[in-house]
N, CA, C and O atoms as CSV, one atom per row, in Angstrom:
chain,resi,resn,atom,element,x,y,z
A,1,UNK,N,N,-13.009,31.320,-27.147
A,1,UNK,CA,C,-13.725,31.922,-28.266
A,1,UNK,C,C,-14.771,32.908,-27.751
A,1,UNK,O,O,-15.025,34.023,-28.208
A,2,UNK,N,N,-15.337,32.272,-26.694
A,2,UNK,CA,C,-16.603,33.490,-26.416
A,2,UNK,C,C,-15.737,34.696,-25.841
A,2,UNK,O,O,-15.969,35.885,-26.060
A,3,UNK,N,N,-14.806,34.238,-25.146
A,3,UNK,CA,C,-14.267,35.409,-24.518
A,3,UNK,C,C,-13.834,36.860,-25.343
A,3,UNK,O,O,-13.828,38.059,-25.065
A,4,UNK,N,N,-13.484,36.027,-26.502
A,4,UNK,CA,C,-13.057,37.197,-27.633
A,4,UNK,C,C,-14.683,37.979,-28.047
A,4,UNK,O,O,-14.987,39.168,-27.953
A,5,UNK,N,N,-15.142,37.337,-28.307
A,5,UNK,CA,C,-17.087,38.094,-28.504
A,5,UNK,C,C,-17.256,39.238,-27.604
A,5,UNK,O,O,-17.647,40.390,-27.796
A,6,UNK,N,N,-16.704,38.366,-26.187
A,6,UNK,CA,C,-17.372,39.665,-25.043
A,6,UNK,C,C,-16.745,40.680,-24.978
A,6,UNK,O,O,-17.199,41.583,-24.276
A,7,UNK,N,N,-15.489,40.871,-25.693
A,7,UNK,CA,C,-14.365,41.871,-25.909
A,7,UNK,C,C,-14.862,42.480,-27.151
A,7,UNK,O,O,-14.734,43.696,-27.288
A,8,UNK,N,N,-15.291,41.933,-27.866
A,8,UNK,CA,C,-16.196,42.670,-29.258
A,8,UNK,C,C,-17.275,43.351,-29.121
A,8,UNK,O,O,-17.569,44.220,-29.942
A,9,UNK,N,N,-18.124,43.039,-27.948
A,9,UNK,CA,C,-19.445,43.484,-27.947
A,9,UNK,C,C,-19.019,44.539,-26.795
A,9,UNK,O,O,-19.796,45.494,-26.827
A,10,UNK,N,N,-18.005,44.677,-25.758
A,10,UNK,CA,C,-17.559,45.492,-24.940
A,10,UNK,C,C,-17.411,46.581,-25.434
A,10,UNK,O,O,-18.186,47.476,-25.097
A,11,UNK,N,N,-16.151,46.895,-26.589
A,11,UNK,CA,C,-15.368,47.358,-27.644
A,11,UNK,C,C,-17.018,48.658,-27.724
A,11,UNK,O,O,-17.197,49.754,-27.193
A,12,UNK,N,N,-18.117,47.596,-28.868
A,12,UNK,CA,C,-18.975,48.390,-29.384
A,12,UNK,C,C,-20.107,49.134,-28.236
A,12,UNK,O,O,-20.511,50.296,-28.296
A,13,UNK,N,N,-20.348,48.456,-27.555
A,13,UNK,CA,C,-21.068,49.013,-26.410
A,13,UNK,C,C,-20.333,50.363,-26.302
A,13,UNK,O,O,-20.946,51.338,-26.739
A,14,UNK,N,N,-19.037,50.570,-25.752
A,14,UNK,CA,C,-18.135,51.275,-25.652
A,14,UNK,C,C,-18.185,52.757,-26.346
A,14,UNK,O,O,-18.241,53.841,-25.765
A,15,UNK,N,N,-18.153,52.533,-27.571
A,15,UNK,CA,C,-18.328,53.047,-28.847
A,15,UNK,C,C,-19.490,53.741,-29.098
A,15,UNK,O,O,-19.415,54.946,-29.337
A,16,UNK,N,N,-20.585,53.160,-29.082
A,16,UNK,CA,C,-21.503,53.791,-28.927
A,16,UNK,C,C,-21.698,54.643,-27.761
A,16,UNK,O,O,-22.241,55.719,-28.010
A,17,UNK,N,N,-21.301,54.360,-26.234
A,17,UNK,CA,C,-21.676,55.548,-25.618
A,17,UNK,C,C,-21.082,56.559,-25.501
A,17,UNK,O,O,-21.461,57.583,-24.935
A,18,UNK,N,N,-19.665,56.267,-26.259
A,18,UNK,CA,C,-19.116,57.500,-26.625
A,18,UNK,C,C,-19.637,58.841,-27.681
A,18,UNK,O,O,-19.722,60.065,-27.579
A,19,UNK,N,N,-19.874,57.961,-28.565
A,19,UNK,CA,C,-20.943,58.561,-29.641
A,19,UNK,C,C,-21.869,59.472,-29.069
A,19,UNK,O,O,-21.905,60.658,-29.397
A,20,UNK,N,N,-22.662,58.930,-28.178
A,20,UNK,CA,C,-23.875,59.635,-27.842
A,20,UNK,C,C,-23.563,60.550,-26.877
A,20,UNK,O,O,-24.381,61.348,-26.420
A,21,UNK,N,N,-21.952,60.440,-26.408
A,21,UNK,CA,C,-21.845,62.017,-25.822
A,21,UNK,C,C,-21.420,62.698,-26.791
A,21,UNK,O,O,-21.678,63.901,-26.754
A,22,UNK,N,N,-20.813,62.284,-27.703
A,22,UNK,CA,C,-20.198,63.480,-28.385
A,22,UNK,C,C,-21.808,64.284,-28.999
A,22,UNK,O,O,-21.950,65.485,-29.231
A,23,UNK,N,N,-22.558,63.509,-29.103
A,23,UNK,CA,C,-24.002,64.349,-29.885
A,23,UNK,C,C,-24.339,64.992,-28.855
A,23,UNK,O,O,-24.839,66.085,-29.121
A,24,UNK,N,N,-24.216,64.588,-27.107
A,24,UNK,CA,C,-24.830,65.482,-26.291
A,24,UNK,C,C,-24.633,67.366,-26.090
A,24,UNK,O,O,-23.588,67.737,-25.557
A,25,UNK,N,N,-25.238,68.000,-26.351
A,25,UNK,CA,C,-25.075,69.324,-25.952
A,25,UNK,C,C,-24.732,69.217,-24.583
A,25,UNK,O,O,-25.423,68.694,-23.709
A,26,UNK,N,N,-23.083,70.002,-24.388
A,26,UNK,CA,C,-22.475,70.701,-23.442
A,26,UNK,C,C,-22.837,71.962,-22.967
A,26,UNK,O,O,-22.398,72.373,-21.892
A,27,UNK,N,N,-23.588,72.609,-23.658
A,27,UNK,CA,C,-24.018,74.521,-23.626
A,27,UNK,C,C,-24.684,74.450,-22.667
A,27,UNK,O,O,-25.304,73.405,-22.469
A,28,UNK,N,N,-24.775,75.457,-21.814
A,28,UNK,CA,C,-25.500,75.901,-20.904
A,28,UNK,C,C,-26.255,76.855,-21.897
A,28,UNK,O,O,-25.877,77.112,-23.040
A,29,UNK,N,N,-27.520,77.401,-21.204
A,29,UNK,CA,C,-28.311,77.960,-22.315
A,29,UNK,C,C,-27.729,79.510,-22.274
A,29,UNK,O,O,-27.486,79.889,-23.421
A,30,UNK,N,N,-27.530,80.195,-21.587
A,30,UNK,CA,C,-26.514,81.200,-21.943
A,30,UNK,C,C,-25.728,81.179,-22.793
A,30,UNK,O,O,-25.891,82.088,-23.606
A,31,UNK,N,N,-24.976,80.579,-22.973
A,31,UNK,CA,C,-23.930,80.223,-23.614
A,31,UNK,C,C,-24.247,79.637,-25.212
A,31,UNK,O,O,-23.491,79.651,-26.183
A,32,UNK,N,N,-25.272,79.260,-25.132
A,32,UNK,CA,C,-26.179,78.459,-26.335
A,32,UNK,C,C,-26.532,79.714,-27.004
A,32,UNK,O,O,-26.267,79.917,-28.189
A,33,UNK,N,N,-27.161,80.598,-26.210
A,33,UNK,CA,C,-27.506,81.920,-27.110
A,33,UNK,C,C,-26.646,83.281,-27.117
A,33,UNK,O,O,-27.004,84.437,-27.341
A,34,UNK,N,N,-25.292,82.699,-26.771
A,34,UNK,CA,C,-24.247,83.840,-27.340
A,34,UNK,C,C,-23.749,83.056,-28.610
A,34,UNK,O,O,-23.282,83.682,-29.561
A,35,UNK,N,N,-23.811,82.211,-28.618
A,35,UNK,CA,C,-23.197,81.079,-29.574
A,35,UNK,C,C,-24.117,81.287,-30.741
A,35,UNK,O,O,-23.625,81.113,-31.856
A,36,UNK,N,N,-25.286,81.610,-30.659
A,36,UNK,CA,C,-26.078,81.382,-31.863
A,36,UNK,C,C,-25.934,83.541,-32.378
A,36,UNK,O,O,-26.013,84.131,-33.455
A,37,UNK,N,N,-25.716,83.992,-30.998
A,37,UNK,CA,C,-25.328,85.319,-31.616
A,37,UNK,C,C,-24.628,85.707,-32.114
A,37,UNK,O,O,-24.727,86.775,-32.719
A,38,UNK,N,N,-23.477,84.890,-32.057
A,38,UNK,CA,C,-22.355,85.487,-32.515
A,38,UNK,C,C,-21.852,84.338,-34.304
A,38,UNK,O,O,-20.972,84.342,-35.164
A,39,UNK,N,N,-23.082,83.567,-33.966
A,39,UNK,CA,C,-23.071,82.866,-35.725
A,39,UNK,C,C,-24.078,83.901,-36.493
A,39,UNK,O,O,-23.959,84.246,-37.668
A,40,UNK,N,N,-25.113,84.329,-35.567
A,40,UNK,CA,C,-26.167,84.979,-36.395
A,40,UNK,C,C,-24.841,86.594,-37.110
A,40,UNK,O,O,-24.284,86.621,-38.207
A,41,UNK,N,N,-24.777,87.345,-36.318
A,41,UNK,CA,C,-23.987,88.269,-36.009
A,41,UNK,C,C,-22.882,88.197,-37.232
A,41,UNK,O,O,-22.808,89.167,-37.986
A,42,UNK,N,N,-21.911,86.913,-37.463
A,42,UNK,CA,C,-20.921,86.508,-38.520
A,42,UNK,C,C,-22.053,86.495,-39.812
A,42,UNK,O,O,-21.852,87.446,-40.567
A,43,UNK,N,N,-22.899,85.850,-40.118
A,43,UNK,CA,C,-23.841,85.394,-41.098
A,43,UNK,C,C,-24.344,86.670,-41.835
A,43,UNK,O,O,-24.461,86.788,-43.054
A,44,UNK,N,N,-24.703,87.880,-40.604
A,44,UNK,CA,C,-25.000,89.301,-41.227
A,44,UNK,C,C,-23.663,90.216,-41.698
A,44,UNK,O,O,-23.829,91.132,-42.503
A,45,UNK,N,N,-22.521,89.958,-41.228
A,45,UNK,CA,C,-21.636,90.239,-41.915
A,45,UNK,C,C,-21.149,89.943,-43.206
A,45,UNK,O,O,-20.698,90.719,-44.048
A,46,UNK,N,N,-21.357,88.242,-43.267
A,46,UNK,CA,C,-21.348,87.604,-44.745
A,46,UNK,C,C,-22.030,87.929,-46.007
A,46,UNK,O,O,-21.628,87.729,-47.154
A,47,UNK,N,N,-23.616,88.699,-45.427
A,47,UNK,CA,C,-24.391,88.606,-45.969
A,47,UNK,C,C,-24.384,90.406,-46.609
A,47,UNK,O,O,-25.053,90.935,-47.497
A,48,UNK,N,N,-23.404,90.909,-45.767
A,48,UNK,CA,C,-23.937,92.469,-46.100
A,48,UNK,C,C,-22.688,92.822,-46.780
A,48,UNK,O,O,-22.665,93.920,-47.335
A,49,UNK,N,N,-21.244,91.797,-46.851
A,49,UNK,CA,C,-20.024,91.670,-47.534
A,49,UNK,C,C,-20.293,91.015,-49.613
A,49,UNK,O,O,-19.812,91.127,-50.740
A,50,UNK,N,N,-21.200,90.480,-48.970
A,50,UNK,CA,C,-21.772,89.261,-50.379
A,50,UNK,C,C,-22.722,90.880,-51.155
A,50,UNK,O,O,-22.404,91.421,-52.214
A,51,UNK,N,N,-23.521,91.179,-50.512
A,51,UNK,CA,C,-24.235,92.512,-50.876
A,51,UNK,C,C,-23.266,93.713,-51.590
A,51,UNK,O,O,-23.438,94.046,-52.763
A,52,UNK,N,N,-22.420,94.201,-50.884
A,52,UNK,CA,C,-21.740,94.904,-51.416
A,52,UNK,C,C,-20.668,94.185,-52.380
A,52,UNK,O,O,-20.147,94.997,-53.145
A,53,UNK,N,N,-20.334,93.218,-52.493
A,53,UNK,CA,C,-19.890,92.820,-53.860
A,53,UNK,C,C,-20.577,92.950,-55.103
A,53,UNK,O,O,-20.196,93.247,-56.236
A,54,UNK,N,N,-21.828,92.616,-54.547
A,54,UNK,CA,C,-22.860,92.318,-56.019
A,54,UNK,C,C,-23.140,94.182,-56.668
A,54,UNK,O,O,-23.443,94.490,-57.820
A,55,UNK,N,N,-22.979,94.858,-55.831
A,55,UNK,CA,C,-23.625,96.683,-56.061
A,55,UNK,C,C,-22.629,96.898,-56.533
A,55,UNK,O,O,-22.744,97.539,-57.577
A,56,UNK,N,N,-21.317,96.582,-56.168
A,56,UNK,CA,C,-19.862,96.977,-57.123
A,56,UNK,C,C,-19.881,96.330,-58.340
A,56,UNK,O,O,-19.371,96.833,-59.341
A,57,UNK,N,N,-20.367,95.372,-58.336
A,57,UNK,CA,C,-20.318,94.359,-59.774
A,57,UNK,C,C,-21.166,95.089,-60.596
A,57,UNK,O,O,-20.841,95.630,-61.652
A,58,UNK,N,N,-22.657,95.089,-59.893
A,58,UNK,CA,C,-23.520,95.882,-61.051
A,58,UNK,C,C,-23.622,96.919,-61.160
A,58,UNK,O,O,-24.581,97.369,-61.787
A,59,UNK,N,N,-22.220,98.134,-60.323
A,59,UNK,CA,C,-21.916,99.346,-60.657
A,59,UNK,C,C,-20.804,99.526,-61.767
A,59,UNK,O,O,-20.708,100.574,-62.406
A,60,UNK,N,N,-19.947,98.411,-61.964
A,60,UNK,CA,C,-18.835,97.858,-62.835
A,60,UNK,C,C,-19.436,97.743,-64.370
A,60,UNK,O,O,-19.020,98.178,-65.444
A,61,UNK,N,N,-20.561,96.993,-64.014
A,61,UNK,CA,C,-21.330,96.578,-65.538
A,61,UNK,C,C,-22.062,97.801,-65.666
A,61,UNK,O,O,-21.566,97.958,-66.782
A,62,UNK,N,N,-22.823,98.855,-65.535
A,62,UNK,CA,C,-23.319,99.760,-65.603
A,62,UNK,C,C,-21.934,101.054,-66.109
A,62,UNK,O,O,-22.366,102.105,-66.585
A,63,UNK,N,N,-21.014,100.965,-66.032
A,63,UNK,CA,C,-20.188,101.728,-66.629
A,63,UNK,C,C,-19.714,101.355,-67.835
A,63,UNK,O,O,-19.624,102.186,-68.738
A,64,UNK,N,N,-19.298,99.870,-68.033
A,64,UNK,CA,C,-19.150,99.583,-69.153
A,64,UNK,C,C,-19.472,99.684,-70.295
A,64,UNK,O,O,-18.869,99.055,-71.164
């Protein structure tokens, strides 16, 4: 019976330190700040795509 426990508590031990690599940052910091450039970089694209939708929309309603 205990033996099965120590296989349970192995199991979770286990588990958890897997966990806490997957949360660990792999990035080297180079790499950390091309990574955040190239989200920033996508985000200003989104943002200037979302923009020009809205100036067509309220160039759309302005003709109407």
């Amino acid at each position: 019976m205990a033996r099965g426990n120590q296989r349970d508590k192995a199991r979770e031990a286990t588990q958890k330190k897997l966990a806490e690599q997957k949360k660990a940052n792999t990035m080297s910091g180079p790499e950390m700040q091309r990574e955040k450039e190239r989200v920033a970089q996508r985000m200003r694209e989104k943002q200037a795509a979302a923009d020009a939708k809205k100036a067509a929309e309220a160039l759309a309603a302005k003709k109407k």
